[in-house]
N, C-alpha and C positions, 0 to 999 in steps of 0.2 A: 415801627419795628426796625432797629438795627443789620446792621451784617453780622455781626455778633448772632445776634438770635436768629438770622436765615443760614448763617454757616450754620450753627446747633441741628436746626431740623435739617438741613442737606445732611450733616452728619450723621445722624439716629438713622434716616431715612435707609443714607448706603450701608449702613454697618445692618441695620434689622434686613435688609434683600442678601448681602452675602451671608448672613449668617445663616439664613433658610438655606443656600444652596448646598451650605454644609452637614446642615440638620437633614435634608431629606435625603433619602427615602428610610434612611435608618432610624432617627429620632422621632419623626413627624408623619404625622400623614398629609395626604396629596390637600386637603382643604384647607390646612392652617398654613404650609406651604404658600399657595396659591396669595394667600392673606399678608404675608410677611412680603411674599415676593412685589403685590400691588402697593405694598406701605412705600417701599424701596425706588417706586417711581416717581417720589415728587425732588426723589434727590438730581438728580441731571439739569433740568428747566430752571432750577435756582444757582445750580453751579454756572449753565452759561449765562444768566442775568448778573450774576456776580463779577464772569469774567469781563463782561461790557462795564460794566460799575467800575472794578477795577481798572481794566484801561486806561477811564476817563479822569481818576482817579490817582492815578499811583506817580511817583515821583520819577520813575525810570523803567518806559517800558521791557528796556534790554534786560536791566535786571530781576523782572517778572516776570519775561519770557525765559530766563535761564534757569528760575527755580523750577518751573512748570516742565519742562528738560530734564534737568538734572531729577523732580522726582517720577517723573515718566520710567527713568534709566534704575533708580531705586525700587522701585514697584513691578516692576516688570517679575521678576521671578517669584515674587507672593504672589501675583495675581493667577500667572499658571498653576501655581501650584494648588492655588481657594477656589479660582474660579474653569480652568482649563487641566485639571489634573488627569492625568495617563502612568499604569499602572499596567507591565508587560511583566510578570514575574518572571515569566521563561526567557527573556533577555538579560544581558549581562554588560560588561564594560560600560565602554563610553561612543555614543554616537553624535556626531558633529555635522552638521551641513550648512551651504548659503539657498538649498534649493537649484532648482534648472535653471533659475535667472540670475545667479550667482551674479557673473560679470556685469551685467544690466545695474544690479541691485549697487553693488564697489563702485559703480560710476556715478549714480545718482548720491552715495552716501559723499564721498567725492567731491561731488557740485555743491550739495547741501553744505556741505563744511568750508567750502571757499569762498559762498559765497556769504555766509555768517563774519567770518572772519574779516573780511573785506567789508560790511556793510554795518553791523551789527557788533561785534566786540572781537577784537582783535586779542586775544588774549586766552586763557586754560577753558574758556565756556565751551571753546568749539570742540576740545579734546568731549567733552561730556554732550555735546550735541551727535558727532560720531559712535561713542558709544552707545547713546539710544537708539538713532538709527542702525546703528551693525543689530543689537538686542530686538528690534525688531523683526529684520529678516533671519536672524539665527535660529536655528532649530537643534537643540541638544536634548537628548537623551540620557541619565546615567544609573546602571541600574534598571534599567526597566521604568522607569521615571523621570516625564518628561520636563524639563526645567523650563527652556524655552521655547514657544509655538509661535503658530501666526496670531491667538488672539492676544489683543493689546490693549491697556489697560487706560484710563479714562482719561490721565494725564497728558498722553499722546493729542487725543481730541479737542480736551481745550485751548492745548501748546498750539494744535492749528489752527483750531477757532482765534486765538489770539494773534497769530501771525497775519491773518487772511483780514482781520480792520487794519492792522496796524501797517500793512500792505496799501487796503484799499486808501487808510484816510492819508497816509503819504501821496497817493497820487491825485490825488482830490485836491492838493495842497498849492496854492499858486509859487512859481519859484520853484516845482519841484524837478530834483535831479536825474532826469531821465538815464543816465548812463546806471545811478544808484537802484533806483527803481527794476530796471530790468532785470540787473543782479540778483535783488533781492526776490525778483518774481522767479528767476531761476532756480536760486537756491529752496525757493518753497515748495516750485513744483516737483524739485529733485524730493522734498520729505515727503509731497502729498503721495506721488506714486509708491512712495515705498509703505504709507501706512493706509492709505484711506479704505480701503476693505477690511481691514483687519484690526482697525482700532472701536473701543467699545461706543456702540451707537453709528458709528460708520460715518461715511461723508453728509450726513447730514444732521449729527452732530452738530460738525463744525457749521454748517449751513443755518442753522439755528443761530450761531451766534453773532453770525455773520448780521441773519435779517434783524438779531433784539439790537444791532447797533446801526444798522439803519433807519430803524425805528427810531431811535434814541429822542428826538422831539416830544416825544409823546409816551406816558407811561400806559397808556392805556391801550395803544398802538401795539408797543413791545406785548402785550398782555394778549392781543390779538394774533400776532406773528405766534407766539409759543399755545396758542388754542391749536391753529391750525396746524401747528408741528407736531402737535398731539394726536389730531385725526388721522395725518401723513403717515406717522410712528404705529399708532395703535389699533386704525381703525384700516388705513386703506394700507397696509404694507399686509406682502402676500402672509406672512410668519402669521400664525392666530398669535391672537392673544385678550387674554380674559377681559369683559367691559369692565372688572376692577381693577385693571392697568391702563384704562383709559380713564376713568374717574380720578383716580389719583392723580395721575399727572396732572391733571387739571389743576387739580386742589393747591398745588404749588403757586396758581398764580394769590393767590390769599396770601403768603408773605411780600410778597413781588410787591404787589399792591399797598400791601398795609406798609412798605416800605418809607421809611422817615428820612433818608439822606444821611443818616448818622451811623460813625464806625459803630459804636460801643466798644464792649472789652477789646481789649491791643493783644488776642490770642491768635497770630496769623499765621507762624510756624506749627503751632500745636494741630492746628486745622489741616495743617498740609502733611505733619507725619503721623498721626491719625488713620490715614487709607494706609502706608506699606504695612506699617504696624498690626493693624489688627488681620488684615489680607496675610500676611508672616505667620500670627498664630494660627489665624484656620488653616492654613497650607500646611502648617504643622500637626497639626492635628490629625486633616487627613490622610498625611505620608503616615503620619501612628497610625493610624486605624489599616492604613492599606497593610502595611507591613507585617503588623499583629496579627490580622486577618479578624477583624474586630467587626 
């Protein structure tokens, strides 16, 4: 099996779970819900085996980590609005805030961006690495209609899954530049604190992709690391959640596995604009429907 064909099913996978969260409770009932929402979990565990592939893989990590940024900062206000929508009719204008930790939050966005700048690309990336982090801790309002919140969207989680090898396997590196090293540990922990509660899957997300690149000797290994992220995730986190969200995720290792080393189709942007896009229509849908009163 290609990445061609594990992108495809990660893609079906996320687009059939947001689209259930759109459909229920007004279209669907609670059991085909339940069914859509279990299909939607084998898409995560393929995206961070991908993002380890990639790494290993890609011709410039700087420039991979900047798409994964830049579409962090693009998806942000579909995902609120598909996946986190708030609807106050009886509010009006516009409501703006950084939150109580406002100044906390400017310092770290701050460090993050100096220390990118300094290590990482000295150039327009970091203006778009700032505005994902500000869109992270912004909280806007307009209309009764909440644009941007604390949760965050999936892009975030792999941006730090991919930071946190490409961190580790620098320092793992004989020759390596301890003055640059620290920098760039700065500037990560300056993004972790700003995002890691509040981005989709949480810090152990990133922690997933962190162990499938540990693992990286062994495919079966990786295949072992994402079993057990599945029991951590589905079985022993306090949150219920149905044993057909534990199955599934599972099921994801069957592409993992059947993997062949081989890109196939050259469709790598399409796969990336994919999530704001369809995340854009349902958010629009359901500002229609809230609006309409539908």
């Amino acid at each position: 099996m290609t990445v061609f064909w594990m992108k495809l099913i990660a893609m079906v996978s996320m687009v059939t779970d947001h689209t259930a969260v759109f459909l229920y409770p007004q279209f669907i009932d609670k059991s085909l819900y339940e069914a859509l929402r279990a299909v939607g979990r084998l898409a995560f565990p393929i995206y961070a085996y991908l993002i380890v592939n990639g790494y290993q893989k890609t011709s410039s990590v700087k420039r991979y980590l900047t798409r994964l940024v830049a579409f962090a900062l693009v998806s942000q206000v579909p995902w609120v609005l598909a996946e986190d929508f708030t609807y106050l009719p009886n509010d009006s204008g516009l409501m703006v805030s950084l939150g109580s930790r406002w100044f906390v939050c400017l310092i770290f966005i701050l460090v993050a961006c100096v220390g990118w700048y300094c290590t990482v690309r000295a150039d327009w990336s970091t203006a778009i690495l700032g505005l994902a982090l500000l869109a992270a801790v912004l909280r806007v309002e307009y209309a009764g209609i909440r644009i941007f919140s604390d949760s965050l969207n999936v892009f975030y989680t792999l941006a730090l899954g991919l930071s946190l090898i490409a961190l580790l396997d620098a320092a793992m590196r004989p020759g390596r530049d301890i003055i640059r090293l620290l920098m760039q540990g700065l500037a990560l922990f300056g993004a972790f604190f700003l995002i890691q509660d509040n981005a989709d899957y949480r810090s152990l997300g990133a922690a997933l992709i962190v162990a499938i690149w540990l693992a990286r000797e062994s495919r079966w290994s990786q295949a072992g690391v994402i079993a057990l992220w599945c029991v951590a995730e589905y079985i022993i986190d306090p949150l219920p959640h149905p044993i057909s969200h534990f199955i599934a995720a599972m099921l994801s290792l069957v592409p993992i596995l059947l993997y062949n080393s081989r890109q196939g189709k050259p469709l790598k942007l399409a796969f990336y604009t994919v999530y704001p896009l369809h995340l854009a229509i349902l958010g629009m849908a359901t500002v229609f429907l809230a609006l309409t009163g539908a």
